[in-house]
C-alpha positions in Angstrom: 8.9 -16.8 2.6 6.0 -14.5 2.4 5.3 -11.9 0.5 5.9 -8.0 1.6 2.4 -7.5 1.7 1.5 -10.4 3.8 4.6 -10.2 6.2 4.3 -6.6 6.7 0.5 -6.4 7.5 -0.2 -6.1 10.9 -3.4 -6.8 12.7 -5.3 -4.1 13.7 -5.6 -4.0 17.9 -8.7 -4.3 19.7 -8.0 -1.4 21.1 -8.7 0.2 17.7 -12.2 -1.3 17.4 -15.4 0.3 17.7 -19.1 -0.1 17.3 -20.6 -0.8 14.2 -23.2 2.2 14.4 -19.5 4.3 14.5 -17.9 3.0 11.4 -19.3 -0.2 9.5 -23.2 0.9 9.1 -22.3 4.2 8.5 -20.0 3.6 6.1 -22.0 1.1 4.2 -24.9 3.7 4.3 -23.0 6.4 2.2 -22.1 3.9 -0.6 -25.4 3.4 -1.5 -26.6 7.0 -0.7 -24.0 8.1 -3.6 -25.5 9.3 -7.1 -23.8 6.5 -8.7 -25.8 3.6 -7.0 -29.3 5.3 -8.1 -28.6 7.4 -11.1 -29.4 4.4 -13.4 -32.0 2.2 -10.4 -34.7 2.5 -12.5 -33.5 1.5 -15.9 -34.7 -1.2 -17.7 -37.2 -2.0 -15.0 -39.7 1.4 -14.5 -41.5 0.4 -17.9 -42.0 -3.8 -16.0 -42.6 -3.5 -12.7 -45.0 -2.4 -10.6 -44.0 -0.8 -7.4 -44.5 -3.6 -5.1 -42.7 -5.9 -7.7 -39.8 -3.2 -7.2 -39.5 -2.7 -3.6 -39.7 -6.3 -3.2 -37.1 -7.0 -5.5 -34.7 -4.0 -3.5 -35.6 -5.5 -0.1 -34.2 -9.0 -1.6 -31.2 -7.6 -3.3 -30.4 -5.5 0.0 -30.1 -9.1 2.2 -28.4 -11.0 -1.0 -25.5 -8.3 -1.0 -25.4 -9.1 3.1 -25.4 -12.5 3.0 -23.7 -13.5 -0.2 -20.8 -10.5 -0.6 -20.4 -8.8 2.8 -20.7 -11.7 5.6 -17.8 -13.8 5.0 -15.0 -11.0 4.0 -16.7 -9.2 7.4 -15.9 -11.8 9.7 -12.5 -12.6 8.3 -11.2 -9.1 8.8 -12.8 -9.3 12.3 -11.6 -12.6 13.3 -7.5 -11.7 12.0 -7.6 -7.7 12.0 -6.3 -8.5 8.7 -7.6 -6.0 5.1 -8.9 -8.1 2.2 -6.0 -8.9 -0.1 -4.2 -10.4 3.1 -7.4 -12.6 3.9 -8.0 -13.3 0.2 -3.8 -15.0 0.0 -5.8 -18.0 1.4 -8.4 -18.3 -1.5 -5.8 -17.3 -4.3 -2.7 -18.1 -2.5 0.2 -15.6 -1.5 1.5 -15.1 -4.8 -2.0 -15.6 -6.5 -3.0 -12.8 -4.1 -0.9 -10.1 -6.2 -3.4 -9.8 -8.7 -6.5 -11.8 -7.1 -7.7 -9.5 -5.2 -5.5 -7.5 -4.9 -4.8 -5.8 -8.0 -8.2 -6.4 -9.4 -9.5 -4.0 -6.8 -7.5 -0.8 -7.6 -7.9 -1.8 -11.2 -11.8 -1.7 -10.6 -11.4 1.6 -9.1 -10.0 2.8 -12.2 -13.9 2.6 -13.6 -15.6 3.5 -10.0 -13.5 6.7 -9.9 -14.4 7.4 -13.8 -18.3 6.9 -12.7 -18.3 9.1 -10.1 -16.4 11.6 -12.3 -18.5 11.3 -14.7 -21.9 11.5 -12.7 -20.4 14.8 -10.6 -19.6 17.1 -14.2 -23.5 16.1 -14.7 -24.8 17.5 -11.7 -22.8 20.5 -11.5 -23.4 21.8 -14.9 -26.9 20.7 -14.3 -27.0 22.8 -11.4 -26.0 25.8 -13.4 -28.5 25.3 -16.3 -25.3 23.9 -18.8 -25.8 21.2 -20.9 -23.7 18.2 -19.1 -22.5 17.0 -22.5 -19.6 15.0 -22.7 -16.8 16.1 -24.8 -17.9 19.6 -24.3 -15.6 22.2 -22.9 -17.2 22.7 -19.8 -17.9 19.2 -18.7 -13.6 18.8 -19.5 -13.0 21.4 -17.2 -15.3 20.3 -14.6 -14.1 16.4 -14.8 -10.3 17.6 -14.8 -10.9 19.7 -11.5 -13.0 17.0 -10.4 -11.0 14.1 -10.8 -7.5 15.6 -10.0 -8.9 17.4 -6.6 -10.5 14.3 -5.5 -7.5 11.9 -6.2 -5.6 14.1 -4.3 -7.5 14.6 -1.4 -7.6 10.9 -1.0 -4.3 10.3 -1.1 -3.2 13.2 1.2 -6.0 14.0 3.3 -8.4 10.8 3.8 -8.8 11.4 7.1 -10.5 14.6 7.2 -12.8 13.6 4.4 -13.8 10.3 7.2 -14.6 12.7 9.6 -16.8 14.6 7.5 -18.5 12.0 6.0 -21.1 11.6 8.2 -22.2 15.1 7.5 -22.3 14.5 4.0 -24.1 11.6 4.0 -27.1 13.4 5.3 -27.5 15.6 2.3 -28.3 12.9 0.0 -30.3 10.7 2.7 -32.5 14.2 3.5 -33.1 15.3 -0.7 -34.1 11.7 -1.5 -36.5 12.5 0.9 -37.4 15.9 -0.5 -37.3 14.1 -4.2 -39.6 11.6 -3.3 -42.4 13.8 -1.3 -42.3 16.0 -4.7 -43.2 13.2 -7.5 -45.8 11.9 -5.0 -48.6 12.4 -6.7 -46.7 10.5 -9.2 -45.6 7.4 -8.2 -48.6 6.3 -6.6 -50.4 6.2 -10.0 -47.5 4.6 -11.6 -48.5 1.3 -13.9 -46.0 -0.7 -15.7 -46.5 -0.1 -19.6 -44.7 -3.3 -20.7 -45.4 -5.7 -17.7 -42.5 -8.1 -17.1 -42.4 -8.5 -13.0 -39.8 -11.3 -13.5 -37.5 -10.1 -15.6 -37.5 -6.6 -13.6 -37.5 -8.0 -10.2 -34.0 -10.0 -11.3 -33.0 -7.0 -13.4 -33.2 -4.7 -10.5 -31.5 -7.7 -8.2 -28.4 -7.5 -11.0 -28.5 -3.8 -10.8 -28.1 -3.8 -7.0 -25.2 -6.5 -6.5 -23.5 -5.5 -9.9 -22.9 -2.0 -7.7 -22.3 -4.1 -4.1 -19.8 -6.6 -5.1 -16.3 -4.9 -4.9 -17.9 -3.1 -1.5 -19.1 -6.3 -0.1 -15.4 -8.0 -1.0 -13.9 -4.9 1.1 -16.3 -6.1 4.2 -13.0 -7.1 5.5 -11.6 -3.7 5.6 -14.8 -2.6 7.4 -14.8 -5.5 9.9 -11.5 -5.5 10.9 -12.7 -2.5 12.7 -15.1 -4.1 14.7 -15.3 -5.9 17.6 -17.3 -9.1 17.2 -20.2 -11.0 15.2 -22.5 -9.0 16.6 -21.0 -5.5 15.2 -20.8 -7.8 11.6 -24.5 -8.6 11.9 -26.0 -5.3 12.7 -23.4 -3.2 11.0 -24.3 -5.0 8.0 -28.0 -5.2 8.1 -28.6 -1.5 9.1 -25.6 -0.2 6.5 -26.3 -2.7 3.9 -29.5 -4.6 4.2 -31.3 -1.4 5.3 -29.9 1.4 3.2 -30.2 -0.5 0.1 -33.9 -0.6 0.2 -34.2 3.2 1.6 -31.7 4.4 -1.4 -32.8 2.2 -4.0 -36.5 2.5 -3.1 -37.1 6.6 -2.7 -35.5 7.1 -6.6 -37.0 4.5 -8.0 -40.3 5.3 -7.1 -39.4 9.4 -7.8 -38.5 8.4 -11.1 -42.0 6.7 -11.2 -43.6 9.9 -10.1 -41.2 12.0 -12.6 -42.7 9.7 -15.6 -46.6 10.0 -14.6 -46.3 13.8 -13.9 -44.6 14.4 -17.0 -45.3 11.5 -20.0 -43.0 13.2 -22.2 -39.9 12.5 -19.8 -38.1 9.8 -22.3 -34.8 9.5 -19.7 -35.3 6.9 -16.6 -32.2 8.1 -15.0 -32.6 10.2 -11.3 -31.2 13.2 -12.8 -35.0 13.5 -14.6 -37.1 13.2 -11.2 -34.6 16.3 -10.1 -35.5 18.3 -12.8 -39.1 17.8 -12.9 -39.4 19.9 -9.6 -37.6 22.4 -11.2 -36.7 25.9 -10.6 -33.9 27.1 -7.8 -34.6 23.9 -5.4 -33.7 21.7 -8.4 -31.0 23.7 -9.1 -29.4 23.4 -5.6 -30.2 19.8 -5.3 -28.2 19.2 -8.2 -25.5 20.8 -6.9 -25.8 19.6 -3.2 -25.9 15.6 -4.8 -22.6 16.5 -6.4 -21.3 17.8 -2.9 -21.8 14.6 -1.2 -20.2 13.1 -3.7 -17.0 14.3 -2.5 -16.6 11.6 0.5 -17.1 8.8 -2.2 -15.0 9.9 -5.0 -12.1 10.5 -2.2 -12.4 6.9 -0.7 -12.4 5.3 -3.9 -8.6 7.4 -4.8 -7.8 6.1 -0.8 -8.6 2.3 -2.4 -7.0 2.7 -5.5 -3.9 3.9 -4.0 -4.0 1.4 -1.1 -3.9 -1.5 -3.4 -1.5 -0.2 -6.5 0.9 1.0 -3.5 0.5 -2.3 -1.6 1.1 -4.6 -4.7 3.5 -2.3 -6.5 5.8 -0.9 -4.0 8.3 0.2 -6.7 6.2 3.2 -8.2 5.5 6.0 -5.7 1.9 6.7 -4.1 0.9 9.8 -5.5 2.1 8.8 -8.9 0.6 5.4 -9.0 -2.9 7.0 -8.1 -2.2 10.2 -10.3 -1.7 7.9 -13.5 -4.7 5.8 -12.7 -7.2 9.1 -12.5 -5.8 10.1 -15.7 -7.4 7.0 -17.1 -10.7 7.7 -15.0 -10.8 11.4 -16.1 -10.8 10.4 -19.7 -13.2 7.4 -19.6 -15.4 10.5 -17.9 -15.1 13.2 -20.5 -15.6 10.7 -23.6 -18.8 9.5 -21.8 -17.6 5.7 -21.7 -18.5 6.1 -17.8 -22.2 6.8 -18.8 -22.7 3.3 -19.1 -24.1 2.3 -15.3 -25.4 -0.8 -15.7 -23.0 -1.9 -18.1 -20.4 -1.3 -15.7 -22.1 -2.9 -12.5 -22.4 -5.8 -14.4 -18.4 -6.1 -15.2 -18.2 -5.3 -11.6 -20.8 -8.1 -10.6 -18.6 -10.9 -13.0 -15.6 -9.7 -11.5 -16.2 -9.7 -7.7 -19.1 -12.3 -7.7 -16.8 -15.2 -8.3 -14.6 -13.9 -5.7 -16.9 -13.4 -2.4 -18.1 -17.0 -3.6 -14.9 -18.6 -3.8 -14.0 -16.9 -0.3 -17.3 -18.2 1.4 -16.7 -21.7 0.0 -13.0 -21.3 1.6 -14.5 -20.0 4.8 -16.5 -22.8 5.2 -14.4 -25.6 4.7 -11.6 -24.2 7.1 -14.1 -24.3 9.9 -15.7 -21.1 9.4 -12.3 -19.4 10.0 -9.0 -17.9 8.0 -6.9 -20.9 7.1 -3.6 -18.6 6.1 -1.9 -17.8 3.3 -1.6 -20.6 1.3 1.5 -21.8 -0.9 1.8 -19.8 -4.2 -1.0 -20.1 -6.3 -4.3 -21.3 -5.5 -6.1 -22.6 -8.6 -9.1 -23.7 -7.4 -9.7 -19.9 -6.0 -8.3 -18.4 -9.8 -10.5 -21.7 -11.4 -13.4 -21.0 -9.5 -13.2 -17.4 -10.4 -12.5 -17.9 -14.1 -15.7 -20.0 -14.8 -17.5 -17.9 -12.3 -16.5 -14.8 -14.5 -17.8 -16.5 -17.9 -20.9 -16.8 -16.4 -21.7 -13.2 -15.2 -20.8 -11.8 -18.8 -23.3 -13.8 -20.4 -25.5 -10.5 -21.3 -22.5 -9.4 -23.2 -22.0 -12.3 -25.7 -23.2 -12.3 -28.6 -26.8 -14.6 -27.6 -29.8 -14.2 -28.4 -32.0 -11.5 -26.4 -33.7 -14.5 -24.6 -30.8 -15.9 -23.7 -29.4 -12.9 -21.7 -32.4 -12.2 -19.8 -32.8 -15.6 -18.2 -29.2 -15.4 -17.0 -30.6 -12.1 -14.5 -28.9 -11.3 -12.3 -25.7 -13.0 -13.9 -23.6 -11.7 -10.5 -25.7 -14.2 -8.3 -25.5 -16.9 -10.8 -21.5 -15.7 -11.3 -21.2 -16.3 -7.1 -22.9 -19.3 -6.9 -20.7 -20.9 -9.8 -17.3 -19.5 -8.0 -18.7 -21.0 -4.8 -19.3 -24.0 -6.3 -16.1 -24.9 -8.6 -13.9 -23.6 -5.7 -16.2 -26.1 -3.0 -15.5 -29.4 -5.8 -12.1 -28.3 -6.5 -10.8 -28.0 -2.6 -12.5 -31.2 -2.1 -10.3 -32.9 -4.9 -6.9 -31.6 -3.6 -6.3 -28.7 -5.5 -5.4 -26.3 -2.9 -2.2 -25.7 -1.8 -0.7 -25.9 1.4 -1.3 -23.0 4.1 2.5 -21.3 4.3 4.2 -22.1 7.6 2.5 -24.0 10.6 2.4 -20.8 12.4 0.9 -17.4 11.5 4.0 -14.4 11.4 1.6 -12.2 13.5 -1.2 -12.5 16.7 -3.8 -13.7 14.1 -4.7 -16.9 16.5 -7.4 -18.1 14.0 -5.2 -18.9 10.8 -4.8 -22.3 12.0 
């Protein structure tokens, strides 16, 4: 017997499928045009790395987050019309799929959601000329209305904020623009202070896939809605490979120009490259960055309700998703949120192992879905386990050394779940795909 939430999925239709310039690049391209992808891009690396060393290093990370966290997951969901925690019973098994990843992804929500709280109560008091302190009065009011408007609009009203996301994601892909021409006379006399083109180049690599991962595992969301490799490819490259390098690029290299223009500028985060232009346009910039946030902050509530509702049926929607905010709201107003990288990198350990693990599975089922398999799969949760250890390397206690040579931890985290899960499958240690037929029209299980 299969689970509820494998039995009950059904395949989405070919008749539902569309282009990937309708839903998969476009889609793509607002997650990195969010704040919460470039708020922090230049940290740790604007004092190292020259500006070629930095848009090399985003052109790489753009086609490592394609080919190592997107590609597989992609094809799955377009091969079976099947969302990820179905497709991922196979690498964790159908009871192993409850909290691998199934629950894992609404839990990592949880801390997506308190980012994007946390990075919207910035900008809007910004806008306004308050001090976006955490803690303070207004930046608790703010969060609260934030948080609880956006949960809600997720869960009852997602599909007017997809139809309107296209809209929004020009604001941000225009003022990047706007950002960028400003600090130009800037950036193109920035000089690294402390040199270190290695360590920033992997740095910024960590940076990008740290914020990819749990969107590159949900590639098979995206490409169930499309209608064949060729909509994978492209879809990807334009709304991943592509966008990366225009969204990581632009406020890097403003932040750059922020720093030359003004050496007394201590912060590297975007938020400073804003202010330095100053006056009313800076102003409504602020506030206009926190308005596209809105498509974001409602699709990660949609996620996080997807998954707590599809792996705990027993607690109602609203109040599943309601509960879970509360937790995001508070992690916001404390200023635990503020933390960026820190939090990428969690992300990165967590997911890294996974997409590895999944294309190691892919691959030796014949580049298709093998099924759900029998209860547990412990070669998926091994893989991941050891795959995790890895990618929190720069948060034991080692020496300084030590942690940068691991960057970027969430490749070395994907390659070590790809490769446990590859020795372990190859020594017996998965279990047997459920059934000799699928429940469903998903030809390509067996």
């Amino acid at each position: 017997m299969l689970p509820d939430y494998i039995s009950k999925a059904v395949p989405n239709p070919e008749s539902n499928r569309a282009p990937w310039y309708v839903n998969t690049a476009p889609s793509y391209a607002g997650i990195f045009l969010w704040i919460g992808f470039y708020q922090a891009i230049a940290a740790g690396t604007i004092d190292r790395a020259s500006t070629a060393v930095a848009i090399a290093a985003l052109a790489v990370a753009g086609l490592l987050s394609y080919a190592l966290y997107y590609y597989v997951p992609g094809m799955l969901g377009m091969k079976t019309g099947y969302p990820l925690y179905v497709v991922g019973s196979s690498t964790f098994g159908a009871q192993g799929g409850y909290l691998m990843p199934g629950l894992l992804m609404g839990v990592l929500q949880v801390g997506w959601f308190a980012v994007g709280t946390y990075l919207a109560a910035q900008y809007i008091l910004s806008a306004f000329s308050v001090p976006p302190k955490p803690g303070t009065l207004p930046f608790i009011v703010v969060a609260v209305l934030w948080g609880y408007t956006m949960a809600y609009v997720g869960v009852r009203g997602i599909r007017f904020v997809s139809r309107v996301s296209l809209f929004l994601n020009i604001i941000p892909f225009l003022m990047l623009l706007v950002v960028f021409y400003n600090t130009r006379e800037g950036w193109m006399r920035h000089a690294p202070s402390n040199p270190n083109p290695a360590l920033a180049f992997a740095t910024l690599i960590q940076i990008v896939i740290g914020f990819f991962a749990t969107a590159g595992a949900a590639g098979a969301d995206f490409g169930m809605n499309n209608r064949n490799a060729r909509d994978i490819r492209l879809g990807g490259l334009v709304g991943i490979a592509v966008a990366a390098l225009y969204a990581g690029a632009l406020p890097w290299l403003s932040v750059a120009g922020a720093r030359v223009l003004n050496p007394s500028l201590g912060s590297s985060g975007y938020d400073s490259a804003i202010s330095t232009i100053g006056g009313f346009l800076a102003s409504a910039m602020f506030l206009l960055f926190a308005l596209a946030s809105v498509a974001p902050a409602c699709i990660c509530a949609f996620v996080a309700a997807n998954s707590f509702s599809t792996m705990i049926p027993g607690v109602p929607r609203m109040s599943s998703t309601m509960a879970a905010v509360t937790v995001s709201i508070l992690l916001a107003v404390t200023g635990a949120a503020a933390d960026l990288i820190g939090f990428f990198s969690i992300v990165g350990a967590s997911f890294g192992p996974i997409c590895g693990a999944m294309m190691a599975d892919y691959i030796l089922s014949g580049r298709k879905w093998a099924g759900p398999r029998e209860g547990i799969n412990w070669a998926g949760y091994i893989s991941w386990a050891l795959g995790f250890l890895v990618g929190i390397v720069p948060f034991m206690p080692v020496s300084q050394a030590a942690k940068d040579a691991i960057q970027p931890a969430a490749v070395y985290s994907t390659i070590t779940g790809f490769a446990v899960y590859w020795l372990l499958a190859k020594a017996g240690m998965e279990p047997a795909v459920v059934g000799s037929k699928p429940p469903s029209k998903a030809a390509d299980w067996l």
